[in-house]
C-alpha positions as CSV (number, residue, x, y, z in Angstrom):
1,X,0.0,0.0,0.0
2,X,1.3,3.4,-1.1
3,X,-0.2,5.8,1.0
4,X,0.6,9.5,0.7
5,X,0.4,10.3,4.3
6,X,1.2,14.1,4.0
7,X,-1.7,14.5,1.6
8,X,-3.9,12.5,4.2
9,X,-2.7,14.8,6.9
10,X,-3.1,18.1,5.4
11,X,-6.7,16.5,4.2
12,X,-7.5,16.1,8.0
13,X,-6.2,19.4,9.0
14,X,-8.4,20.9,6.2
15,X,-11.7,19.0,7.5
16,X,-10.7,19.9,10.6
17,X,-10.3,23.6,9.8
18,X,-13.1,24.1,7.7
19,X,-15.3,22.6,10.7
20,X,-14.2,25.7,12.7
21,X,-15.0,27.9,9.9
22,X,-18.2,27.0,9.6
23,X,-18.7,27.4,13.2
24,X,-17.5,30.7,13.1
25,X,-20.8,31.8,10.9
26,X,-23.1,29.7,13.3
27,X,-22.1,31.8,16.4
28,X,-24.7,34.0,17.9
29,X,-25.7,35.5,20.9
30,X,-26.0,31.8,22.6
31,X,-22.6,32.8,23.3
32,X,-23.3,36.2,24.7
33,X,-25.8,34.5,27.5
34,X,-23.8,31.5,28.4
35,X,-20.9,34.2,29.4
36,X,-23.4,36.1,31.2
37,X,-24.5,32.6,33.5
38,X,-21.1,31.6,34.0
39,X,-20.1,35.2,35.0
40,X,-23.0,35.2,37.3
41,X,-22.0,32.0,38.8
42,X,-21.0,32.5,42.7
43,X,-19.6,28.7,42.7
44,X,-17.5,26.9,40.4
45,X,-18.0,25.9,36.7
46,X,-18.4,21.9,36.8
47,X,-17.5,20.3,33.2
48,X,-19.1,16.9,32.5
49,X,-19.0,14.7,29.6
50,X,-18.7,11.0,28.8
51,X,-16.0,9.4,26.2
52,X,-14.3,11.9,24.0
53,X,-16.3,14.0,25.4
54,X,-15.1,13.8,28.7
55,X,-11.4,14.0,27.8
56,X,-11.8,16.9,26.1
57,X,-14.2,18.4,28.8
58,X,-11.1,17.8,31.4
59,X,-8.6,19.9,29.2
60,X,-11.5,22.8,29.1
61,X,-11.8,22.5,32.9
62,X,-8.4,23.1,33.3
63,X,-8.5,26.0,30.8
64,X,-10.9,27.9,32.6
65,X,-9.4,27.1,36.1
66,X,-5.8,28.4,34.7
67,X,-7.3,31.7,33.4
68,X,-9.8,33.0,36.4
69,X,-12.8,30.7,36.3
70,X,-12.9,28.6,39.0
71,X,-14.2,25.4,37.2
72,X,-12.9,20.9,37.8
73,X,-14.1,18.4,36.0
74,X,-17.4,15.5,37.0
75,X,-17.5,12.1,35.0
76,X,-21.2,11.7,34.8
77,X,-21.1,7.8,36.3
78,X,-18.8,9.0,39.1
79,X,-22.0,11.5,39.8
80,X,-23.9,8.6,39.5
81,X,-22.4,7.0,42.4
82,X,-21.9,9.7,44.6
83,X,-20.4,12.3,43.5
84,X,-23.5,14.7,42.7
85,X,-22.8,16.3,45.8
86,X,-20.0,17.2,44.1
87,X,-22.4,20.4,42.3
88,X,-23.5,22.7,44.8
89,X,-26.5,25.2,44.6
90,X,-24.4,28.2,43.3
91,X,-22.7,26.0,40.9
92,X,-22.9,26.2,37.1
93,X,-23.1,22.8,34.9
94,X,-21.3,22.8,31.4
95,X,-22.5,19.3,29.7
96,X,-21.3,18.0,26.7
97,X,-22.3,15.6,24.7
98,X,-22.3,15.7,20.9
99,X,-25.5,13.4,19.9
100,X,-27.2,14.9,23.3
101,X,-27.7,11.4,24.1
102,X,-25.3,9.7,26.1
103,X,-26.9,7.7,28.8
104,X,-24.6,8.1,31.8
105,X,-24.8,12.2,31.4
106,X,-28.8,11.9,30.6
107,X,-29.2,9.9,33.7
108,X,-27.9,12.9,35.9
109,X,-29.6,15.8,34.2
110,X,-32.9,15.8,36.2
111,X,-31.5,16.0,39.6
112,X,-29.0,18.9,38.4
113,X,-32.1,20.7,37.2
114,X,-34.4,19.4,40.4
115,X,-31.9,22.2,42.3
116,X,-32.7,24.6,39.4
117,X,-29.1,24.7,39.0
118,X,-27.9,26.5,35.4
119,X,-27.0,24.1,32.7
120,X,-25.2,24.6,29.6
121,X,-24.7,22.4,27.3
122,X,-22.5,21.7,24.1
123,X,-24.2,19.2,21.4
124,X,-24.9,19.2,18.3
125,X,-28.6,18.6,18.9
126,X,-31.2,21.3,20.3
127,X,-34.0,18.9,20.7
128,X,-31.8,16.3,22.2
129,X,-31.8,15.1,25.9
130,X,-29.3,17.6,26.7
131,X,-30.6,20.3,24.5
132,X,-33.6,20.0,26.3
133,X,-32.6,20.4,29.7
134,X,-30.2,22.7,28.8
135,X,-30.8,26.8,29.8
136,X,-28.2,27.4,26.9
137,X,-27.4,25.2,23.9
138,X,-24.0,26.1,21.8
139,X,-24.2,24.5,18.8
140,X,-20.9,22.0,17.9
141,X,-22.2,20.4,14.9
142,X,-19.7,19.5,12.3
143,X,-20.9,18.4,8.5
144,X,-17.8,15.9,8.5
145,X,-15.3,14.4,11.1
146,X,-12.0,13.9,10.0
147,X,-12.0,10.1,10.3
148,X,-12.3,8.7,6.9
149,X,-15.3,6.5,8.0
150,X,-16.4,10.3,9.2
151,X,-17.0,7.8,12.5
152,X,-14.5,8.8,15.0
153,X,-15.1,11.8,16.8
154,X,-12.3,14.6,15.3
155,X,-13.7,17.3,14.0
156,X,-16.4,17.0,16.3
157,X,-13.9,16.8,19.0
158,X,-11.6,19.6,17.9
159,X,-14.7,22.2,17.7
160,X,-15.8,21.4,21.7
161,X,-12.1,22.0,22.1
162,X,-11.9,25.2,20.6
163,X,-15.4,26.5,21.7
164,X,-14.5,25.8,25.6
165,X,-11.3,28.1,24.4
166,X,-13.4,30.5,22.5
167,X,-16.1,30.9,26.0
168,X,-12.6,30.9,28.4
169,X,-11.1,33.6,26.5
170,X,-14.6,35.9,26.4
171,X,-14.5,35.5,30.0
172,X,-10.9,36.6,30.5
173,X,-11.8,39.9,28.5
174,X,-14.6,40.3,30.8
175,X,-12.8,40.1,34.2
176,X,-9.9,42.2,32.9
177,X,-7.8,39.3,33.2
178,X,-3.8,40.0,33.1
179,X,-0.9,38.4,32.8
180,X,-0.3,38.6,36.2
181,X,-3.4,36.9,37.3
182,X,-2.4,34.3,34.7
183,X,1.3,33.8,36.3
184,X,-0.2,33.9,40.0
185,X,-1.7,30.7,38.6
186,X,1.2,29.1,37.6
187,X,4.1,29.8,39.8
188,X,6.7,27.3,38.8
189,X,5.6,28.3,35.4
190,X,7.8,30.4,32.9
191,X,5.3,33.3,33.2
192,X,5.6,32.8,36.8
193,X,9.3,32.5,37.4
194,X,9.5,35.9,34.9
195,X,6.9,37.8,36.8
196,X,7.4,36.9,40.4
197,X,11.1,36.1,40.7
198,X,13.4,38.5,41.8
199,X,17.0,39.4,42.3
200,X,16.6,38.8,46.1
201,X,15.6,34.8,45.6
202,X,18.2,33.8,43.6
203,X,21.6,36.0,44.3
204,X,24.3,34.4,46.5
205,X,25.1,36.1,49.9
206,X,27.1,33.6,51.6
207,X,30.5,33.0,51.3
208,X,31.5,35.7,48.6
209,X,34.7,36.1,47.2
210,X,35.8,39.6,48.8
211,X,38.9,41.2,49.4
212,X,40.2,44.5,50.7
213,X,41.5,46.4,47.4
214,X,45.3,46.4,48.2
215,X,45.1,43.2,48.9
216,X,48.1,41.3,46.7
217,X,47.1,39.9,43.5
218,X,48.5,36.1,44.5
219,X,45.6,36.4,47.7
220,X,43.2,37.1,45.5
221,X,43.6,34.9,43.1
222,X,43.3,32.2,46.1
223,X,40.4,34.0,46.8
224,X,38.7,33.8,43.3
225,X,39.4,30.2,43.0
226,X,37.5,29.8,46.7
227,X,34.6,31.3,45.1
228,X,33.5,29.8,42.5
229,X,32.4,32.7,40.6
230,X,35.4,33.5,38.3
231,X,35.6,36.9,40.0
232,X,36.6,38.4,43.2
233,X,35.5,41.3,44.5
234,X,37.6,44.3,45.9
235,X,36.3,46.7,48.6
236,X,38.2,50.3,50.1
237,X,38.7,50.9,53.7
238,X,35.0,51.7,54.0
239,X,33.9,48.2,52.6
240,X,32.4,49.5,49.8
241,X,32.8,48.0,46.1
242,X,35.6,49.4,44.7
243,X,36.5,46.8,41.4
244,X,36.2,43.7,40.1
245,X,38.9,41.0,39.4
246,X,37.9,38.4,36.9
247,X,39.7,35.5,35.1
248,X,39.7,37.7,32.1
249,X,41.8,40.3,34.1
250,X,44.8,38.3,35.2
251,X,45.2,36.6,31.5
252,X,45.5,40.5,30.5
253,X,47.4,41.1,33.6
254,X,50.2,38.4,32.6
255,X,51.1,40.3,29.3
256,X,52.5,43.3,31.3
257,X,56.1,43.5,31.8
258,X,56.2,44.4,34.9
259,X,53.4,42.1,36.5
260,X,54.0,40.6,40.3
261,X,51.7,38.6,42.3
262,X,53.3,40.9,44.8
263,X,51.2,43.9,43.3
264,X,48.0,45.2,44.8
265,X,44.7,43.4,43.7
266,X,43.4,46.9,42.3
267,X,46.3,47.5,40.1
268,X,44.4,45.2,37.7
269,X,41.0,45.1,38.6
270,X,38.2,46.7,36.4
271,X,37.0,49.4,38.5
272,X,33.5,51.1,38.4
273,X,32.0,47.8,37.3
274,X,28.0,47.9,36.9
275,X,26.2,47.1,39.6
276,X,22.5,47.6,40.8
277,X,21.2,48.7,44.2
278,X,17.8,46.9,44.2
279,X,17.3,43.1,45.1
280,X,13.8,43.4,44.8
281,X,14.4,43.8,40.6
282,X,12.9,40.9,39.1
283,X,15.4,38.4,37.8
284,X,14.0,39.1,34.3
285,X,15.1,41.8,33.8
286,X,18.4,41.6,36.0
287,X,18.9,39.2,32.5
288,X,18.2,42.0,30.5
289,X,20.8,44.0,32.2
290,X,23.2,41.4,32.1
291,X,22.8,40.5,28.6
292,X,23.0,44.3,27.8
293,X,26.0,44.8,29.4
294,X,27.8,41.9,28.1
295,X,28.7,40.5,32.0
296,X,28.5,37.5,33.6
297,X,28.2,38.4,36.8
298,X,26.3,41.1,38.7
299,X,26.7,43.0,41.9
300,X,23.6,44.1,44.5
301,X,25.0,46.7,46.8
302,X,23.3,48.6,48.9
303,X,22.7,52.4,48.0
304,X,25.7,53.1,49.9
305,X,28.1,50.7,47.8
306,X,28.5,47.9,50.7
307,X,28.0,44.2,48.6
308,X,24.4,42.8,49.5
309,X,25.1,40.0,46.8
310,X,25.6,38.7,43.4
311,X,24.1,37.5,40.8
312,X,25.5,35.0,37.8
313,X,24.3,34.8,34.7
314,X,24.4,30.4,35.4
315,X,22.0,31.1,38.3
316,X,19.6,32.4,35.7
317,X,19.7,30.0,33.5
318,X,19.6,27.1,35.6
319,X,16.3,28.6,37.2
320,X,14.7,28.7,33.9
321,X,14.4,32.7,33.8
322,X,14.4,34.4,29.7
């Protein structure tokens, strides 16, 4: 068999596609009123669906729980068996189902609606079961699925998909919702670590590689190769940062004719080296500055010039901040 399975995959993607097209021109103000009862909810937004259904009604669940709407995810025959009690009184229900018809979610529609509890649901059938208990109907009928035997849920599947997206993102515009609401979210996220992660959390301030300016250079080179940092720093009598000696220095340092371990420290040392007198900076853009400035390492002071801490460009990196 000589299949062309690039052709067959760009043919699904197109199915696919043009399924979300023609929802596009189906959408009307359905959409309007479901935001309205979900933004009116004083609970949480409990997503329910059986099969395909319910595996894609878990990722939604998460989606709106990750952007502001408090929302978790029912199987229907878990309900069945107890969990009902799960859906409180202030709660909104999101159902789908794409015939309308699946037994295990039909089966716990009347005792939602016995607590007059608001009931969306996603089929592709108004006058189904669902449709008909539903306060809300949005429409996820598709004229083909992607499956060759246009059997297996895929188009189907990949319009609930987008539709949970499409209500999730109405209902961020509506609550004004911000990055930083999104980050607070995910904390050991990238978002997070880039909006909450400062200078303070991740600088060293133990053990640092300091030594008093006319210090010779032989002690602190000792000193540098204590540290760990590939640079030592140099302080004047009133223990405020007076240079930096890196690596980079000696090598240039070895190349003048009349170099001595004997000499002072400072002799060679780059002096008024950047530094920044805020630890509360985030470590974002403590990057930036790093990155602009072509250094590896950088120096917290306090406004006074004393050494609070530093912070290398490694430490960065290896907590994930860009």
């Amino acid at each position: 068999m000589n299949n062309d399975y690039i052709a067959i995959a760009k043919k699904t993607l197109e199915i696919e596609a043009q399924s979300l097209r023609e929802a596009v021109e189906k959408i009307g103000d359905e959409i309007t009123r479901t935001v309205e009862i979900i933004l009116a909810c004083r609970g949480k937004l409990v997503i329910t669906g059986v099969g395909k259904s319910g595996l894609i009604g878990a990722k939604i669940a998460a989606t709106f729980a990750s952007t502001g709407t408090p929302s978790f995810f029912l199987h229907p025959t878990e309900a069945l068996h107890g969990d009902l009690g799960m859906i409180g009184k202030e709660d909104v229900v999101l159902a789908i189902s794409y015939s309308g018809e699946s037994e295990e979610l039909s089966s716990i529609l009347p005792h939602i609606k016995r607590f007059n509890i608001p009931l969306i649901g996603m089929t592709r059938n108004g006058e189904s079961t669902l449709g008909r208990y539903s306060d809300e109907v949005i429409n996820i009928n598709v004229t083909q699925e992607a499956c060759p035997l246009d059997i297996a849920p895929t188009s189907s599947t990949t319009l609930t998909l987008a539709m949970g997206d499409a209500l999730a993102v109405c209902l961020m515009k509506a609550r004004n919702f911000q990055k930083e609401d999104f980050a607070s979210f995910h904390p050991g996220g990238a978002l997070g670590r880039k909006l909450f992660v400062k200078v303070s959390d991740l600088m060293r301030t133990q053990n640092l590689p300091i030594v008093d300016e006319n210090t010779p250079l032989k002690e602190a080179i000792l000193t540098l190769s204590e540290g760990r940092l590939g640079t030592v720093m140099l302080t004047d009598s009133q223990g405020k940062l007076s240079g930096l000696l890196s690596d980079g220095d000696i090598r240039r340092a070895l190349m003048h004719a009349d170099f001595s371990l004997e000499t002072p420290a400072s002799v060679y040392a780059t002096h008024n080296p950047f530094t920044i007198n805020d630890a509360t900076l985030l470590a974002s853009d403590a990057l930036v500055l790093i990155e602009n400035k072509k250094i590896q390492l950088l120096v917290v002071t306090e406004p006074s010039g004393v050494i609070q801490g530093v912070l290398h460009l490694h430490t960065l990196v290896e907590a994930g901040i860009s």
